[in-house]
C-alpha positions, 0 to 999 in steps of 0.5 A: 529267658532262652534263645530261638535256635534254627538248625539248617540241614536237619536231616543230615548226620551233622544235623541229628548230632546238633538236635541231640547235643542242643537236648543233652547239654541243655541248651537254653532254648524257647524254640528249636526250629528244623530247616532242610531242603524242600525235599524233606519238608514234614519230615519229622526229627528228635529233639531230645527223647520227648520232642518232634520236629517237623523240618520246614523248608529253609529256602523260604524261611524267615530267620527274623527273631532266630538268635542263633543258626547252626548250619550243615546243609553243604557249603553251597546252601550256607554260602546263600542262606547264611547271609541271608540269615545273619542279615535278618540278625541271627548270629549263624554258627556253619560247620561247611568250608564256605566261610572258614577262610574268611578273614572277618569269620572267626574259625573257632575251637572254644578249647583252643580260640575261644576269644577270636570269637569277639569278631563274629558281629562283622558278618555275623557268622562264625566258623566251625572248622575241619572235622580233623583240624578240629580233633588235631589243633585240640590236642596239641594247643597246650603243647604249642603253648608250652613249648611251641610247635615248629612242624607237624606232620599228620595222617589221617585216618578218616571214617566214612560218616564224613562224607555222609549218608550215602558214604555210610550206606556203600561202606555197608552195601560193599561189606555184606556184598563181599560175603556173597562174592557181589563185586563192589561198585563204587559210587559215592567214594573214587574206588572200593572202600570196603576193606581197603582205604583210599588216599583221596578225600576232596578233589586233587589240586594243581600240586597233588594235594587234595582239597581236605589236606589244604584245609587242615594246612590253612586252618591250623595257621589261622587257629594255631599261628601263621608260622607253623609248618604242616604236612599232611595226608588224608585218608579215608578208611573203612570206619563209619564213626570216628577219625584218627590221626598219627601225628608228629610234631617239631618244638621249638624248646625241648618238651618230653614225652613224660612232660607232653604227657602230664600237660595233655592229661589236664588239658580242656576237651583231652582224655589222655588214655596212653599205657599201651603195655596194656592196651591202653590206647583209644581205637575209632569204635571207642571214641563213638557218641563220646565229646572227648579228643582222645590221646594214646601212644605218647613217645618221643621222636628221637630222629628230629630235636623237640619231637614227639609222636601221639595217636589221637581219635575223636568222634567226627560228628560229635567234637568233629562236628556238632559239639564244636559247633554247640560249644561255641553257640555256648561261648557266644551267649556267655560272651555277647548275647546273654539275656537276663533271667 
């Protein structure tokens, strides 16, 4: 027997990813249903290379009998349907910010938490986090667990696909337009993103740091442990597919890079690819339609007692996004809704 599965915001880069790896890890499913806004209603999308959807309208769709909702259609949607959803008894799993703080919504990264989802059946809905967090707290929980980490100071490097399809076509618009000397006119980003990089993503708060770097702060303490001390700067660069981040980190006990290095290359969901006397290092264009969290330029800190330094790239739809979100739907049939064959 298979699961009935709801995919909100069907149409969105996030939402494509989700049909596509629901087909390509075979997703044990009777019925794929495709929801958006009232807007793209007949439209059709793949699900796998044989089938078509046609995306029906979520404000009007009952979700009795869905087993499970996967959600990215904008905090905003989720924060009125998903409810909505999980009142009617489908467990939904949203990839928006709405719910991430919430203290009864587990914020899962299977790689990482995998048991904090035992908590989803008080709302009935679960977390997905950050795109960065997710790439980040991937990577540096053996470490944690191996010698506990004290502080970490990141900055990111972030591909335009996060903020959407708009974000994707004025990155493509501003490049062509540049060559024939059209002047860029920014619209979805606050300046010209083309051949330039913007220290800006989300609104500033009161202390200058923006909504996108809080949330890396506070959903690291909640993965990760309250006591852990984040720094971070988020950037978006003139990437369309891919995140990358510099991170430092702070131990409590001594841990090398040599050692950080055989931990990392057994980890779940790493791929160490770290010899740069031959370029061994992942770059952002690398790291696209992959699932792995990559890992190079493993190194030693010697200005700090127990530091280390490492790149680390991911793909911000794929584990950034939609694969986090399939794999805890994963974790959550095996655990609680298994259904006899």
């Amino acid at each position: 027997m298979g699961y009935k599965v709801a995919v909100v915001g069907a149409t969105g880069n996030v939402g494509r990813e989700l049909l596509n790896i629901l087909a390509e890890r075979e997703f044990p499913v009777d019925e794929v249903v495709a929801l958006a806004s009232h807007r793209s209603i007949g439209r059709e999308v793949s699900f796998g290379d044989k089938d078509v959807l046609k995306v029906q309208d979520l404000e009007s769709f009952d979700f009795k009998g869905i087993d499970i909702g996967l959600f990215s259609p904008g905090g905003s949607v989720s924060a009125v349907h998903a409810p909505r959803a999980a009142k009617a008894g489908c467990v939904v799993i949203d990839n928006t910010s709405h719910f991430r703080m919430d203290p009864d919504v587990p914020l899962i990264v299977p790689e990482v938490n995998a048991d904090a989802i035992d908590g989803y059946n008080k709302k009935n809905i679960i977390a997905n986090p950050n795109c960065s967090t997710i790439q980040m707290v991937v990577a540096l929980k053996p470490l944690h667990d191996a010698a506990g980490i004290k502080r970490i100071v990141v900055s990111t490097y972030q591909s335009v696909s996060g903020a959407g399809n708009e974000a994707m076509d004025e990155l493509f618009t501003q490049t062509k337009g540049i060559f024939v000397n059209q002047a860029p006119e920014p619209t979805k980003f606050p300046k010209q993103i083309a051949f330039n990089v913007i220290p800006h993503i989300g609104d500033f708060m009161e202390d200058g740091t923006t909504e996108e770097e809080w949330k890396m702060v506070v959903e690291t303490k909640k993965i990760l442990g309250p006591k852990i001390k984040t720094s971070v700067t988020c950037v978006r660069v003139p990437v369309f597919v891919s995140h990358s981040e510099a991170i430092n980190i702070e131990m409590e006990r001594e841990l090398s890079a040599v050692q950080a290095r055989e931990i990392l290359r057994t980890a779940p969901g790493v791929f160490l690819y770290d010899n740069p006397e031959e370029d061994g290092y992942i770059t952002p264009v690398e790291a696209v339609g992959e699932y792995a969290t990559y890992v190079s330029r493993v190194r030693d800190d010697a200005t700090v007692d127990n530091g280390l330094n490492m790149w680390v790239v991911s793909d911000n739809l794929r584990k950034g996004a939609a694969l986090n979100t399939v794999q805890i739907a994963e974790v959550l049939i095996n655990r609680h809704l298994s259904k006899a064959a």
